[in-house]
Phi, psi and omega in degrees: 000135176301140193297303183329322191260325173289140185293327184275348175303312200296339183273330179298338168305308205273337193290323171322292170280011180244340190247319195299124189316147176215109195069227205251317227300306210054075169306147141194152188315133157119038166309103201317301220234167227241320173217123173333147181274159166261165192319290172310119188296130168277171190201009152250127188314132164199170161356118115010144146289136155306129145351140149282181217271359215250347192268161136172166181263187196302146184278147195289126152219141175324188178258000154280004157095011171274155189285154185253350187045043170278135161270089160043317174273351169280356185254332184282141203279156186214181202077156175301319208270148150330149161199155173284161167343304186280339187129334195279141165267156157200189212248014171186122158256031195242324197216129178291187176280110155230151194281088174091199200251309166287014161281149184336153165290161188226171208260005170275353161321074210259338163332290198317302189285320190290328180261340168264334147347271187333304166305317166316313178280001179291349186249141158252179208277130189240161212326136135359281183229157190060050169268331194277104163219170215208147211202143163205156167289151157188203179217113205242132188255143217222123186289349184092343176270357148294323177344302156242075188204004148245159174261322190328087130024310190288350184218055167242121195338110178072013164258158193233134244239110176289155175227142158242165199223143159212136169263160173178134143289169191240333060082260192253201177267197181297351212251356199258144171321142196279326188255045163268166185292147209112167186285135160265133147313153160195092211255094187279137161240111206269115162257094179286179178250011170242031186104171179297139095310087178321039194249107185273094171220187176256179192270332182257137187274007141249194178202166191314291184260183181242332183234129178348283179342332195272343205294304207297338188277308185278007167282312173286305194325291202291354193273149179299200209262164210270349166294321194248322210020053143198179358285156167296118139071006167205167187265343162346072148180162215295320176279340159304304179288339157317296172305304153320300160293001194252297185250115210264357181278027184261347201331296218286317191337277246283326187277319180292338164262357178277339169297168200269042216244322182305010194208055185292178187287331199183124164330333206245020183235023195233117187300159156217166203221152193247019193002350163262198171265134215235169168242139165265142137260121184284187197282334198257047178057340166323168182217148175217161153274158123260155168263153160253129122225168179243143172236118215273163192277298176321350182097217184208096185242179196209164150304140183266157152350287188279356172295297164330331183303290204308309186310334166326314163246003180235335167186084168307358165257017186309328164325300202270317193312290202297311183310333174244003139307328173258023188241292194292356168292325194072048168270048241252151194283100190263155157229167190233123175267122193226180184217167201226123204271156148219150174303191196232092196247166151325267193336308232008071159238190151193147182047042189061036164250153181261130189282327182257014152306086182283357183259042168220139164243179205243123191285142185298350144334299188266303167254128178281150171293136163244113177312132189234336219149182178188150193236127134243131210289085185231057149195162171235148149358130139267333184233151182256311171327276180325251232277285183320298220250344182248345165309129227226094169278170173179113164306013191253328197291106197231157157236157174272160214112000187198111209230166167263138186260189192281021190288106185339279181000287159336302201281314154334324173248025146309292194270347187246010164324302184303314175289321145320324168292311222277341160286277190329293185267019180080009181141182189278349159307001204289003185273349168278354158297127197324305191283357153273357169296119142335146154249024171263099166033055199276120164224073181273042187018045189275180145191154191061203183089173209272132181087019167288136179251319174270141215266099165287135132306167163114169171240017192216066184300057193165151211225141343326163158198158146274327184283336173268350154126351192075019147280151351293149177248150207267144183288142174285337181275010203271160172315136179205134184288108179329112196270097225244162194286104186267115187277109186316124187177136179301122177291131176206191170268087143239202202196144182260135131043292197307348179282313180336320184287109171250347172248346185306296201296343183288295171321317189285322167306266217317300202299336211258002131356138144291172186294302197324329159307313138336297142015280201294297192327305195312314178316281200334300180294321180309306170246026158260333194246019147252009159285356215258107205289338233216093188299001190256342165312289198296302170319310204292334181281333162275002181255351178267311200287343206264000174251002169261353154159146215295311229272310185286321178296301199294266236308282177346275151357296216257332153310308184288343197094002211246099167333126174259158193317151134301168158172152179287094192276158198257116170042177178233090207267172160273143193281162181253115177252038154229021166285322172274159183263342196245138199121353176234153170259155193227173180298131151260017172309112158125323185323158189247100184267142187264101187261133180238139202278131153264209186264320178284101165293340198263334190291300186308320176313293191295331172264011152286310172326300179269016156279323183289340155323304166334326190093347181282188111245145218250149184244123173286145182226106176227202171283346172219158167299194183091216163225138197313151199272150172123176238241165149100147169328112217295189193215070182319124170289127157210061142186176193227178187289342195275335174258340180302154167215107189319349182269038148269343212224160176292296208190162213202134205237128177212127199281051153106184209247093183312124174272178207290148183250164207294332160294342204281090206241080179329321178306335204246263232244094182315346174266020169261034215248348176239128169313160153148179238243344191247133173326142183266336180296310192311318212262343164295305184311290169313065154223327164280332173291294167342322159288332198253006167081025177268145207263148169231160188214154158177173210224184183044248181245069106350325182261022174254334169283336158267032163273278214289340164316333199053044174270105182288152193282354183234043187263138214299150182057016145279092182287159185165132161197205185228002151281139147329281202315318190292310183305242207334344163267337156297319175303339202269338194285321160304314197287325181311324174280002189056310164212160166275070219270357185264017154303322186249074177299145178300085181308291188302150202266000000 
């Protein structure tokens, strides 16, 4: 690839020019508004702002998928003046229609009643499940190497596809933390030029269940309890485990959130999976199964626990923040879409894993992923409500070239996405909301229902017809199901033989573990089934840990206070090493470094300069905002010691041994609450990126802020030299691995 043309030159460029001081501003992401605000409420009229350069919205097309030639200010509300619904302006919203100035309100207000209507109506009922989610535009460019084994137009060599993407948790409501333990969404919408294409999937390649019929019983199980309506947003309590432990085919789902994949690092550090099984068809009619994943280019990193605690509370929007923080950076976050091949057999299995079994995957090891494309996310939103909160997924949203298989699971969320659009957004229009439109042609002879937006024409909504010249007409090239052969067999509730296996695979995750991962799952299990009030809960659920392996049922067990069990573990699967998240080096692009500021301003200037050379971004961390006293181009603060917290940042850089700043005042800052010759807010901070297994460097008397840290100087992802540079090229190399993890070593073997 050419330099001029790679995406990652192109994101270090732009991260360069959005973070780097430019003037007076010192950009840096997350900015509100399109132009700094002034001290003083303005009061001369003008425009509407423009979106910032990092936004835009659904691309303008009608709601029949034709282009509309709107512009982004044309969708948008505009003029200068206050106005009603309709265009009036008007000249005061501070006060109602009342009879004298202490008088009654009067019900001829029609402002009054048109803005709190409204207000009333602003929430629509939101998802069940994957309400708390974030969302960006981007575009997926397609390599070509599907070409033959689809017909599917979007993955055809060098076309390039607009896409929106929405993360999400699964879990909790809209109001719940972005970094609780759950499976995250990860839902794309492919505007093909054959229509929408839909792939709704997760950060885990299995689920809970095997057949659509079970979600609601494992949703209510995991939702809080209907008494209390807690706990939020997480499964730590008695009816999830309950639920689980009882229906053991949730086993592998269930490990795999126990794991550190249930706490990723970042939206833009987390795989995703289409988790069933899909059929492609090529153009000479052939046929293959597939698997989906997205594999992100930064790699697959997770949160450690208390890092997950803390963001809870220092910043529940730590997800959607970065994610669009690194968009408006120009950072912008990619994956590469690959699929994992089968033959297309009677049976649909390979190598005995059953193929429509949604709680298996097939390890990559035994199918290699094979790269197909690659998408990148580069806009955020403009409106979240409009776009982010009103996108309408749906696994039925097929192109051809692309079918479904007979997997329960599936058929299940066939019917019930469409019926869930059909609450939620008010009727059966909802594919004509802007962010849901085609970019195909629409002529579906649908008509009326609550929210048509498009003016049909014609006198003959149906076929045959004559009056209309006999459009529509039906296309010979149109969607066709793969008439794949329905094998004569007694209608019942069943299930095949092959399902039955609920624990090898679980075992096979646990055996493809680092020991430190391992660690975590024991930690995980450890403290979700001591929320768990109902001791026969917890027994019953260490007899589930004791057929997935001896070493997680004891260690568990001995966390809870509980003997553990005997139990039989189902085989010695061979390991999946591509199943640990640890053991590999990744891109560092994009990372967030912490520099706390010393007295060598020229030292901080250069080792800001080359983390963003770098592709990174460096956050100055000092005692106060503004821009640091000295001499030299100046050097914008953008955290202060009272607001930094070590779970924002990747690694953390400090330019000599910060004395205590004029706040640091236990009555003001309870982390100010212990003396001492080095700022307390700084010594917490280090003390915690330390814990978390974060490489820290630091130079001149740096080792006097890891002394009062009680951080030995010779501890593994300690860095100290007496260059800037020099620190910060080792940290970027600790950083490639994501943690130091052999700071805490691992006992288990």
């Amino acid at each position: 690839m050419a330099e001029e043309t790679n995406p990652v030159t192109r994101a270090i460029d732009k991260v360069i020019d959005a973070v780097a001081d430019r003037g007076t501003a010192g950009e840096i992401p997350g900015r509100p508004g399109a132009e700094p605000p002034n001290v003083a409420e303005p009061v001369e009229p003008r425009e509407p702002l423009p979106p910032k350069p990092d936004q835009h919205g659904p691309d303008p097309l009608t709601a029949t998928g034709q282009p509309s030639g709107e512009s982004a200010e044309t969708r948008a509300q505009g003029g200068p003046f206050l106005t009603t619904a309709t265009g009036t302006r008007l000249p005061d919203t501070d006060h109602s229609l009342k009879a004298g100035p202490r008088g009654p309100t009067l019900l001829r207000d029609h402002h009054l009643r048109e803005k709190i209507t409204h207000f009333d109506h602003e929430r629509i009922p939101e998802r069940v499940v994957h309400a708390r989610g974030a969302a960006a535009h981007g575009v997926f460019e397609a390599y070509g190497t599907a070409a033959t084994i689809t017909k599917a137009a979007f993955l055809a060599k060098d076309a390039r596809t607009p896409v929106f993407v929405r993360f999400s948790t699964v879990l909790g409501s809209r109001g719940s933390a972005d970094t609780v333990r759950d499976t995250r969404g990860f839902a794309t919408k492919f505007y093909t030029s054959e229509g929408i294409f839909d792939l709704v999937g997760n950060n885990i390649p299995v689920f809970f269940i095997q057949d659509g019929i079970k979600f609601p019983d494992v949703i209510h199980a995991g939702k809080p309890h209907p008494d209390r309506e807690i706990p939020q947003a997480q499964s730590a309590h008695d009816t999830f485990w309950d639920f689980v432990s009882l229906h053991t085919e949730a086993t592998h789902h269930t490990i795999w959130n126990m794991s550190d994949r249930g706490i990723p690092r970042s939206y833009r550090m987390m795989e995703g999976f289409g988790v069933h099984t899909f059929r492609l068809v090529a153009a000479d009619g052939g046929t293959v199964l597939v698997k989906f994943h997205w594999k992100p280019k930064a790699g697959v990193h997770s949160l450690v626990w208390e890092e997950a605690q803390l963001l809870g509370g220092v910043d529940p929007d730590f997800h959607r923040r970065d994610l669009a923080d690194a968009i408006e950076a120009g950072a912008h976050p990619q994956w590469e879409l690959g699929v994992q091949v089968f033959p297309d057999t009677p049976e649909q299995t390979f190598e005995g894993i059953d193929l429509l079994d949604p709680t298996k995957i097939v390890p990559e090891e035994l199918a290699p992923v094979q790269p197909i494309g690659l998408m990148t996310l580069n806009a955020n939103p403009v409106n979240y409500f409009a776009e982010t909160e009103q996108v309408a997924f749906h696994v039925g949203h097929l192109v051809p070239g692309i079918d479904v298989s007979d997997d329960p699971l599936l058929a299940g969320r066939l019917f019930s996405y469409l019926d869930t659009q059909l609450s939620r957004l008010g009727g059966p229009n909802f594919n004509q909301l802007p962010i849901n439109r085609t970019h195909a042609p629409v002529n579906d002879m649908l008509r009326d229902g609550m929210h048509q937006s498009a003016v049909h024409a014609g006198a003959a909504p149906y076929r045959p017809n004559s009056l209309d010249g006999g459009c529509p007409f039906h296309a010979p090239d149109g969607y066709v199901e793969v008439p794949v052969p329905v094998e004569a067999a007694p209608r019942g509730r069943l299930s095949p033989a092959s399902f039955d296996d609920h624990f090898s695979q679980a075992r096979l995750f646990w055996l493809s573990l680092s020991p430190v991962e391992r660690e975590h799952v024991i930690a995980a299990y450890t403290f979700e089934l001591s929320k768990v009030y109902e001791q026969a809960i917890k027994e019953r659920q260490l007899l589930v840990l004791a057929r997935i392996d001896p070493v997680l049922c004891r260690e568990v067990a001995a966390g809870l206070g509980l003997p553990a069990p005997d139990g039989a573990p189902e085989g010695n699967p061979a390991a999946s090493p591509a199943l640990s998240q640890v053991g590999r080096t990744w891109p560092t692009a994009g990372r967030i470094v912490g520099i706390v500021a010393g007295p060598d301003l020229d030292a901080v200037r250069t080792v800001r300069q080359a983390v963003l050379d770098g592709g990174m971004v460096p956050l100055i961390i000092a005692p106060t905002g503004g821009v640091l006293p000295g001499p030299g181009e100046p050097v914008t603060v953008q955290r202060t010691f009272a607001a930094a917290r070590s779970v924002e940042f990747d690694a953390i850089l400090v330019a000599g041994a910060p004395e205590p700043g004029a706040d640091a005042q236990g009555a003001r800052d309870a982390k100010a609450g212990v003396s001492g010759t080095v700022d307390p807010r700084v010594v917490l901070l280090l003390n915690e990126a330390y814990r978390h297994a974060k490489p820290l460097g630091g130079w001149g008397a740096a080792q006097e802020a890891f002394t009062a840290a009680g951080i030995p100087a010779s501890a593994p992802g300690v860095v100290t030299a007496e260059s800037a540079t020099a620190v910060l090229e080792k940290v970027t190399g600790l950083l490639a691995v994501h943690r130091v993890w052999e700071r805490f070593p691992s006992t288990l073997a």
